[in-house]
C-alpha positions in Angstrom: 64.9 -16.2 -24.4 64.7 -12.7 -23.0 62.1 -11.5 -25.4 60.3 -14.4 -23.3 61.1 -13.3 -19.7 59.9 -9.8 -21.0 56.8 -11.0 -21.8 56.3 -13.1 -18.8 57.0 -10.2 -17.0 54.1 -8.1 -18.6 51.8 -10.1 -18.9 52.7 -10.5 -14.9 52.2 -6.8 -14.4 48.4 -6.9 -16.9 47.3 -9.6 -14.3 48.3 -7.5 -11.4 46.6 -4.9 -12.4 43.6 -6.8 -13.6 43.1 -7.7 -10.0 43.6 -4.2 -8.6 41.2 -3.0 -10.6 38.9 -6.1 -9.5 39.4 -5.4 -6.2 38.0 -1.5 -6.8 34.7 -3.2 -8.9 34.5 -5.2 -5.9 34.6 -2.4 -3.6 32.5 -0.1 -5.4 29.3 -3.0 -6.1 29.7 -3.0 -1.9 29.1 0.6 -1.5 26.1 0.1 -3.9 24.5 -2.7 -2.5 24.3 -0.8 0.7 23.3 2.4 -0.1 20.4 0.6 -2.1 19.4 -1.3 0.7 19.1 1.7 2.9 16.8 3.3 0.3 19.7 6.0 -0.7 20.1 4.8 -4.1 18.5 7.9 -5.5 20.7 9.9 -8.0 22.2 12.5 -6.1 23.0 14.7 -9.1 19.5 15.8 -9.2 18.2 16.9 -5.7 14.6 17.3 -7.3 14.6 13.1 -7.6 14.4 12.9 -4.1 11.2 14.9 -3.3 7.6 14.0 -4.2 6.5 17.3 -5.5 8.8 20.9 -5.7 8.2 22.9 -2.7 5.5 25.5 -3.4 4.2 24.2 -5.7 0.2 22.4 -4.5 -0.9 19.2 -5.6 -3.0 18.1 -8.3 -6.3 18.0 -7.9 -7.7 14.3 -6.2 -10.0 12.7 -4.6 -9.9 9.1 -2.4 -11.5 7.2 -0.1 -9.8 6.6 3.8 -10.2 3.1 5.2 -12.9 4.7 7.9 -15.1 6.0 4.7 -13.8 9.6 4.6 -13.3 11.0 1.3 -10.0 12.8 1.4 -9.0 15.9 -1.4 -6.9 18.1 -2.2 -9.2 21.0 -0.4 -10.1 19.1 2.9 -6.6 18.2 3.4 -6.2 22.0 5.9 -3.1 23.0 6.8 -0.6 22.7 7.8 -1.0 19.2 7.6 1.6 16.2 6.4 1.3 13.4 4.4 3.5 10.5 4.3 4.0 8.0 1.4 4.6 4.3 2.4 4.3 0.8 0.9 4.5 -2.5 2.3 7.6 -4.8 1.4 10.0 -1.4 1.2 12.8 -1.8 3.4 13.1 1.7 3.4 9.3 2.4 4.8 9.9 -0.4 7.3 13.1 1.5 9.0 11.1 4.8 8.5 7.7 3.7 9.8 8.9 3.4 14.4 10.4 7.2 13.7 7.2 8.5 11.9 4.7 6.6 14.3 6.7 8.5 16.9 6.8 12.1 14.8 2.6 11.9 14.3 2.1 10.9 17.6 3.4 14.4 18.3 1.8 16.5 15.8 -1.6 18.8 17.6 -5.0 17.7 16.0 -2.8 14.6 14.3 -5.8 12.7 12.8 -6.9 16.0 11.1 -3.3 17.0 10.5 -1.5 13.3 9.5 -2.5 11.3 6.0 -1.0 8.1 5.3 -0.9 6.6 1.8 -0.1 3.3 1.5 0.7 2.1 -1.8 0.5 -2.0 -3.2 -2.3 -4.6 -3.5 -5.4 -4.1 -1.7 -4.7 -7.8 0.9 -1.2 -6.4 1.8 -1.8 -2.6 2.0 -4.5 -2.7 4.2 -2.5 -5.1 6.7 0.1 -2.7 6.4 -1.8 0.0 7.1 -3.5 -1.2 10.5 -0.5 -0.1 12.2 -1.1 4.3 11.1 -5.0 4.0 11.6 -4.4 5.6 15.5 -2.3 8.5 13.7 -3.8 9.8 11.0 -6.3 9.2 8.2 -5.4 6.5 6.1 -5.9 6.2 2.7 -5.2 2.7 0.6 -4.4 2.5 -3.4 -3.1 1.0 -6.0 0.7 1.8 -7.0 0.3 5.1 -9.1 -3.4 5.8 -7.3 -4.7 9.5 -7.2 -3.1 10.5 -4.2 0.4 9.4 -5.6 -0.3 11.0 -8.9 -1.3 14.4 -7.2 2.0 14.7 -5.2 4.2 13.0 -8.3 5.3 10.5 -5.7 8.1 8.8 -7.4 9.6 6.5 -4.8 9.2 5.3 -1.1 9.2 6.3 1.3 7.7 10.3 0.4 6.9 12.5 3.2 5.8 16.4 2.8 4.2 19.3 4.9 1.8 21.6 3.3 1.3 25.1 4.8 -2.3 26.8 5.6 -2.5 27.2 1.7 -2.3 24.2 0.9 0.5 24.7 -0.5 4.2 22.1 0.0 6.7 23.2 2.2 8.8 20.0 2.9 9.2 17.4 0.4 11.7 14.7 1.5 12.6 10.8 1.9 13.3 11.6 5.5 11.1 11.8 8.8 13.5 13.9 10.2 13.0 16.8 7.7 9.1 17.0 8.8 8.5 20.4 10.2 8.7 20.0 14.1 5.2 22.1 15.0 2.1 21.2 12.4 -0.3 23.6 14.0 -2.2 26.8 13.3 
């Protein structure tokens, strides 16, 4: 009879702690769900994952066409200039989009200065895109288009500022890590 109390009694204890740890799972699948929702899911080990292309470095060469007919490449986009990487149905880009409307609004020259690249099927992109044409050239293509490939765009939303050179000097997830003054 006591060997059975003593068992009782553990197997008590293993089911108390199978819930604590339950509880933390719990907890921890939370924190997750949020961070991914808010578009900080990226792995924060690596800094580099966060930002479309190193700074310095210049994109690759490319060439595309802006829904007003412009073509747009690597050499007619003078700095300093920024480019922003959006596409429609990203939660993320949605949340970004009032505080960048407000940051291009702001930058001298901004339809010379501001590129938009909006990134998903041709029917929604180009609704999306509607809403940048006052800001800045905007350019429309398929998920992994030139533009994309040029920067190494590897999630959304992707902002970055390129000096007089040509050359990138922010690369960031964030609006509010856009240089404040784009002029010459």
């Amino acid at each position: 009879m006591p060997y059975l109390i003593v068992l009782a009694a553990l197997l008590g204890l293993l089911c108390i702690l199978n819930l604590v740890f339950t509880y933390g799972v719990i907890i921890r699948l939370r924190e997750h769900s949020q961070l991914l929702a808010e578009g900080h899911g990226q792995d924060v080990s690596d800094p580099a994952g966060n930002r479309p292309r190193p700074m310095g470095d210049e994109p690759s060469e490319f060439s595309a066409m802006t829904l007003d007919g412009e073509t747009v490449s690597r050499d007619s986009l003078t700095g300093p200039a920024v480019i922003a990487f959006l596409s429609p149905g990203c939660v993320p880009c949605e949340k970004a989009t009032p505080e960048f409307l407000g940051y291009a609004t702001t930058v001298p020259e901004g339809r010379d200065r501001v590129t938009v690249v909006i990134s998903g099927s041709p029917s929604e992109a180009t609704k999306y895109a509607a809403r940048f044409t006052g800001v800045g050239r905007v350019i429309v293509e398929e998920p992994d288009g030139p533009v994309q490939s040029a920067f190494a765009v590897n999630g959304f939303p992707a902002f970055a500022g390129l000096d007089v050179d040509g050359a990138i000097t922010v690369a960031s997830r964030r609006v509010a890590d856009l240089p404040t003054a784009v002029s010459r």
